[in-house]
C-alpha positions as a Markdown table, in Angstrom:
| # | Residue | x | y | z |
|---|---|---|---|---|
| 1 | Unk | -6.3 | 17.8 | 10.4 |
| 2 | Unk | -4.3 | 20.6 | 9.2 |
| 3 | Unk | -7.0 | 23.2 | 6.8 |
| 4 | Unk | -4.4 | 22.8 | 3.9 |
| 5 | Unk | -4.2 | 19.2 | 4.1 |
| 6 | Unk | -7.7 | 19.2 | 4.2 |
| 7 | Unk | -8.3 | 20.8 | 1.5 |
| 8 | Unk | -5.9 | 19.3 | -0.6 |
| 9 | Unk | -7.3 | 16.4 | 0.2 |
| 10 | Unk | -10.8 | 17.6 | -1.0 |
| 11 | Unk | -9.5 | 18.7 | -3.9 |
| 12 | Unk | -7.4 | 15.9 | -5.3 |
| 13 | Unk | -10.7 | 13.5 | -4.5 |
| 14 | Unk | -12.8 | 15.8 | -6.6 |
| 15 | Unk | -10.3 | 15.8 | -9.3 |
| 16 | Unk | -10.7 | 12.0 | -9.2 |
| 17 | Unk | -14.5 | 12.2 | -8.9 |
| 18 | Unk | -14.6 | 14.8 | -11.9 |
| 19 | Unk | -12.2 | 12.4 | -14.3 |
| 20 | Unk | -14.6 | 9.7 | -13.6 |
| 21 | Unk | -12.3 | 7.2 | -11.6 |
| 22 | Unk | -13.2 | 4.8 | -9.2 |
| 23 | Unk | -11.7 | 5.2 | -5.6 |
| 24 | Unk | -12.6 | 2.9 | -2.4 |
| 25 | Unk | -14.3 | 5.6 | -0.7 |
| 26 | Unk | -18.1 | 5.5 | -1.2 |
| 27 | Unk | -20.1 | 8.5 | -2.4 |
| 28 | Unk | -21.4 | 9.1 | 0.6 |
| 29 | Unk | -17.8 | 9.5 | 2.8 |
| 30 | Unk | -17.0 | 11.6 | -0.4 |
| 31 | Unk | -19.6 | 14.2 | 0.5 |
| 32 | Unk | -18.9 | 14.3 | 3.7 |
| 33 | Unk | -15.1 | 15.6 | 2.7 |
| 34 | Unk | -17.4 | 17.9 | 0.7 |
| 35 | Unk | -16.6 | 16.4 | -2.8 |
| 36 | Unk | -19.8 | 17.0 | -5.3 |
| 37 | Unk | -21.5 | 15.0 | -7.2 |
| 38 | Unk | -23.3 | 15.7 | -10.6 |
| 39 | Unk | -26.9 | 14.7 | -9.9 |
| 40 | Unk | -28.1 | 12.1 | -13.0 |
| 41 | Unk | -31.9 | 11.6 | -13.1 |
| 42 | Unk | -32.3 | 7.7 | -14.1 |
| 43 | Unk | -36.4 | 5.6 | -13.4 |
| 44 | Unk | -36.4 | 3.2 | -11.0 |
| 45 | Unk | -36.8 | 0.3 | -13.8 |
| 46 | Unk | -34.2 | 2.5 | -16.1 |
| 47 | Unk | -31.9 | 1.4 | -12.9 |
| 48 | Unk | -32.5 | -2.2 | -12.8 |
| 49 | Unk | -32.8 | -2.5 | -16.5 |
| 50 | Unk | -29.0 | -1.3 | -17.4 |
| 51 | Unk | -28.2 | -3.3 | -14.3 |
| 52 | Unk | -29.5 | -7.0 | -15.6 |
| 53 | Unk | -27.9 | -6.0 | -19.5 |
| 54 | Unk | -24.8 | -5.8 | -17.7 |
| 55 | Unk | -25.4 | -9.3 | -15.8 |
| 56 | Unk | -23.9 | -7.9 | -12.8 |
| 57 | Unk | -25.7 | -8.3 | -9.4 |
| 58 | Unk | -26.4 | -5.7 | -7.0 |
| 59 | Unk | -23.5 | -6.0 | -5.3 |
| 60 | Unk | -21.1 | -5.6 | -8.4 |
| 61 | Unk | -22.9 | -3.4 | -10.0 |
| 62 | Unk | -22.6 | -1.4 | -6.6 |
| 63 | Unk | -19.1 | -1.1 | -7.0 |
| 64 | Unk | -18.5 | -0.2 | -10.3 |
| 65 | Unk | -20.2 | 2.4 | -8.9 |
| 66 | Unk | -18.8 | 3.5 | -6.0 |
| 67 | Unk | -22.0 | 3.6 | -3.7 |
| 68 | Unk | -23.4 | 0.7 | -1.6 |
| 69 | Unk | -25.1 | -2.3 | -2.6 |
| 70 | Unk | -28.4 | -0.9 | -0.4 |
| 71 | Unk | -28.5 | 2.3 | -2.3 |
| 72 | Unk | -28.8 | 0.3 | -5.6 |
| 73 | Unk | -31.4 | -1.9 | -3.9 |
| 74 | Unk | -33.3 | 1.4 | -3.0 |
| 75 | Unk | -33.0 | 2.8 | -6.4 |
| 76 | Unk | -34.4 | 0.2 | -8.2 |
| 77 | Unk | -37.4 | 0.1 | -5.7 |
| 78 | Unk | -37.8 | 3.8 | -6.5 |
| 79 | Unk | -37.2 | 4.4 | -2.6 |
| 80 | Unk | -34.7 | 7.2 | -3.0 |
């Protein structure tokens, strides 16, 4: 892909990142464009807790957040 493309590209995700919008591209295809993420310290059970108030599963709740189901499945195990 063309460098200026590319970083076009880059930039207009992380401007989308940044004003807090959802896109269909997880977190983790994101970062490997090279967009950057603010790193938000939450407890395992803090996790699950604002989860189940919202009555969403996993799997919703995965969304809303742009990452995969698994990774909320890990973080409320306290695995990652």
């Amino acid at each position: 892909m063309n460098n200026n493309l590319q970083k076009a590209l880059k930039d207009n995700l992380q401007d989308i990142v940044d004003a807090g919008l959802n896109t269909t591209f997880t977190q983790k295809r994101l970062k490997k464009i090279g967009v950057k993420f603010p790193v938000i310290k939450m407890s395992s059970s803090k996790i699950k807790k604002t989860r189940k108030a919202t009555n969403l599963s996993q799997s919703l709740f995965a969304q809303l957040l742009n990452v995969s189901a698994s990774s909320v499945k890990h973080w409320e195990q306290g695995e990652i």
